[in-house]
Structures are given as C-alpha cells and as structure tokens.
N, C-alpha and C positions, 0 to 999 in steps of 0.2 A: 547665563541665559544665551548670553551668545555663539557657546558652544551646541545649545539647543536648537539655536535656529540653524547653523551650519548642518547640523544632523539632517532636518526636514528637508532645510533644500536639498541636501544630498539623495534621500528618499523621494523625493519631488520627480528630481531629474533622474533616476533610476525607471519609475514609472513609466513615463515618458519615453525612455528609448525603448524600455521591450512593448510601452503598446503601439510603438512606430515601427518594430520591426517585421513582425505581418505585415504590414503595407508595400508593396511592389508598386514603383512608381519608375519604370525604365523609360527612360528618354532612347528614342528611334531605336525601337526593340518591337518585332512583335509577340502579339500573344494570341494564343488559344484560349477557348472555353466554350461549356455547353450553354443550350439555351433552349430552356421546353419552349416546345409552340402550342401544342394542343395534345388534350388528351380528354379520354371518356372513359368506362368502367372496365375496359376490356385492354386499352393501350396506350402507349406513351409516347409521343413523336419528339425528339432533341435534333436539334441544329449544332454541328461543329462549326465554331463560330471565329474566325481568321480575321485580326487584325495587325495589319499589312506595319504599322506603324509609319506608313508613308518609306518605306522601304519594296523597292521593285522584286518580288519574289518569283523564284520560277517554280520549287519543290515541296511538297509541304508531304509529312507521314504525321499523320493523329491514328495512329495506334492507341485503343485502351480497353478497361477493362469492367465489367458490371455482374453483380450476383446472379448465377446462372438459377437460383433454387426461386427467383422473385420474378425475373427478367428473360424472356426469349427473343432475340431477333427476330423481326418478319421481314425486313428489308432495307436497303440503304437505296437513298432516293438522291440524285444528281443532277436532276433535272435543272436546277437552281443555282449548280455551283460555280465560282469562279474560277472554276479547271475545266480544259477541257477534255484532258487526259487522264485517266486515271492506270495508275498500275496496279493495283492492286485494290478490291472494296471484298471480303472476303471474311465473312462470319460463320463459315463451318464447324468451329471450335467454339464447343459450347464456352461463355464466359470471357470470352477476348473480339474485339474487329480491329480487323488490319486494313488499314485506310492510306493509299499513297497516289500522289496526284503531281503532274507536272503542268507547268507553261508556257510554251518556248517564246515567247512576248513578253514573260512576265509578268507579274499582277501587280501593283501599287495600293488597290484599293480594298474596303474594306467588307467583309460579307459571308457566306453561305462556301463552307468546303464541302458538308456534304447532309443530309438528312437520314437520321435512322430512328426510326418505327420499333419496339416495343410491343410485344403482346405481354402482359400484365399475368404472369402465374399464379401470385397469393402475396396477403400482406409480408410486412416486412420494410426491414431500411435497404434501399438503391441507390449505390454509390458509383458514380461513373467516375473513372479516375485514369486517365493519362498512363500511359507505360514508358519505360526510362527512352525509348527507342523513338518518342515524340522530336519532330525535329522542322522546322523552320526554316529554308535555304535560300539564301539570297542571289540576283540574276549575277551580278560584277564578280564575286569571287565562291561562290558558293559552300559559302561562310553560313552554320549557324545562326542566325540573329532572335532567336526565339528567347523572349524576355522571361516568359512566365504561363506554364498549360495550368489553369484553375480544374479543380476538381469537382463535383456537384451531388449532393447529397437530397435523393428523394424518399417519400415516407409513405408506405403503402398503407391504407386502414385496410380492418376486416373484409371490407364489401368491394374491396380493391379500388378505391378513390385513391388516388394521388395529390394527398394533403399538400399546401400552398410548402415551395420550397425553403430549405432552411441551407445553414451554411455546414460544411464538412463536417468529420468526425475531428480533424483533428481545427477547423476554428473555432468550433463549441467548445472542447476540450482548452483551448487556447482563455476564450471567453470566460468561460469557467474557473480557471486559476486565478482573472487578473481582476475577477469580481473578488475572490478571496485574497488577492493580495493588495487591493482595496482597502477591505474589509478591515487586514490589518493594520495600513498606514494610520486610517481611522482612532481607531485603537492607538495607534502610538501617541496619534496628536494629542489625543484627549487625554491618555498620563502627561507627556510631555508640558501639555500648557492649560489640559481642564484644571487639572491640583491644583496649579500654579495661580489660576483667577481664581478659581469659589476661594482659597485658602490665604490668597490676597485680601478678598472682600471679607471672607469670614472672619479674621483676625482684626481688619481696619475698622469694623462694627463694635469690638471688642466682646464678642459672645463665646470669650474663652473661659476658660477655668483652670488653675492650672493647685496642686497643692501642694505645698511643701512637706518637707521632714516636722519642722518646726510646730504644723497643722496652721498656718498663716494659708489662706484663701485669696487667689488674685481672683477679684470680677469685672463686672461693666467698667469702661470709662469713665469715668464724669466727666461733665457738661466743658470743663478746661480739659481734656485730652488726657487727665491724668490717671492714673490706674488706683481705683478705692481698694482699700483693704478690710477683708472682716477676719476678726477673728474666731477661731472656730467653738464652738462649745466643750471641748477637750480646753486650749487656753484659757477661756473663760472663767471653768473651774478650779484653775490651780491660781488666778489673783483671789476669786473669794476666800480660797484658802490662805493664801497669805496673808 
C-alpha cells in the first residue's frame, strides 16, 4: 500500500509541474500582448499593449503576424501611444506589421504602444501572434528585458461577428491534453484504491463464495465472525451412499 501511495504522489506532483509550466510569472520583466477594444460586423480594432514591468524602457519592435485570407489592415493608430517616435509602423505586406518605436526619456509605465484596425474579410480563426524579432529594450543598458509576447486567438462566425475571445491554438491544445491526462490519473486512482475499498468492504460483509476441489462451499459469516460451511449436493450424495 505504501508503495501505492508513493506512486500517486508522484503522479500528483508530475501534474502539477507541467500545469505550472504555461504559467509566466517574470519578476521585473516586461511583457507584450494584444487587447481587442472594439469591434462591429465589418472590423476589428486590437491595442499592442506594453507592460513596462516598472523597468525604464526606451525601444520597443512588436512586429507580428495575422491571417491575411480573414484579416486586412486599414491602419495603425498612435494617437494614444507611449512613444513618441516611431520608426517604423508599416503594413504593406500583406499578413505581417512592423511596429518600432523609441523614447529618448524612457517609459517606466504601463500602456498603449500602438492601435491597429482590422477590416474583417470572411469567417474563419485570427490569430495574431508575435514574430521572433519582438523585442523590449531597456534605457541603462539596452538589454532585452522582454519577459513574455502572449499571442491572441480570434474567431470569425459566418456573418463576420468576432465571437468573445478564446486562448491560442497552442493553450487549447495545451488545455486539451492536460484534461486527458486528468482523465487518466482518475483512472489510475480508481484501479489503484477503487479495488482496494469496494473489495475491502465486499469481502469484510463476507458476500464471498469461494469452491473448492473437494465441492466443500465457503459462504456468509456467522453472527461470531466465523466462516459456515455447506456442503455441496455432489458430497451429500456419496455419505447417503455410504
């Protein structure tokens, strides 16, 4: 038994570290990700959305990419951002925008890099997602410090609604494995210690039966704990005959 419970916990804490490992939890790091603001039947408006992590930033490139056959640019909107410079906002290319932005004061705080608008082609899945070239730059050494660019998975219906958002392809996929490996711990527990109780309980009731070579029948208990014996009709017959 004890070897059984070592097994669980070990499956326990197995659990446990891969459903912690999706989790990004960077201390003074910052991070990127989108964030719909609004949208109607015709377009889609997302915020690149810059958290400083209390880190004084001068440089930021949010380069990325979205389904050119679902998704068309109509424009990237600055109005709002915490740069005031931009080097680059350039969506000529169908399916990619290149987004680079400086501040020679540095930013600290947290907010709006830049808005881009969406005109809505046809249904379908829209996935905005980060390019490797995403990058974060800090004022003191202009070091990297970019913790984590999240990626954002939207869902076109027929009529071109932009169904309420869900999480990526690959944390659904994520999602989806760790319901089925779940599923199986379940499953182990319930061989590992269902048998072991009902077959506990069922035997301590004594609602066993068990029959020998001899045709000697074990049944119920009696009332003292002790095990009655019948004999079978096979035995029976051979004392009348004797």
């Amino acid at each position: 038994m004890l070897n059984k419970i070592r097994a669980v916990i070990v499956i326990l804490t197995a659990i446990v570290f891969l459903g912690l490992m999706p989790i990004n939890t960077f201390a003074s790091e910052a991070k990127l990700e989108f964030k719909r603001v609004e949208t109607n039947n015709s377009t889609l408006a997302v915020d690149i959305y810059l958290d400083t992590g209390s880190i004084n930033i001068n440089a930021v490139t949010a380069d990325f990419t979205y389904p050119a056959e679902v998704l068309k640019v109509k424009n990237i909107d600055i109005e709002n951002s915490l740069f005031s410079q931009f080097i680059e906002k350039d969506y000529s290319q169908s399916g990619t925008v290149y987004i680079s932005c400086v501040s020679f004061n540095g930013i600290s705080r947290t907010g709006v890099v830049a808005r881009v608008t969406f005109e809505i082609l046809g249904p379908g899945t829209a996935q905005l997602e980060f390019t490797q070239d995403v990058a974060v730059l800090d004022t003191d050494r202009s070091v990297n410090v970019l913790g984590s660019a999240e990626p954002v998975l939207f869902n076109v219906s027929e009529d071109l609604a932009v169904l309420p958002q869900t999480g990526t392809e690959e944390q659904i996929a994520l999602a989806t494995g760790l319901i089925a490996l779940l599923t199986l711990v379940m499953i182990a527990l319930f061989a590992i210690f269902g048998f072991t109780i009902w077959g506990g309980v069922y035997f301590s009731l004594g609602k066993w039966q068990v029959k020998t070579e001899g045709g000697i029948e074990l049944g119920k208990k009696d009332g003292k704990g002790k095990g009655v014996r019948k004999a079978t009709a096979k035995s029976q017959k051979k004392k009348k005959t004797k």
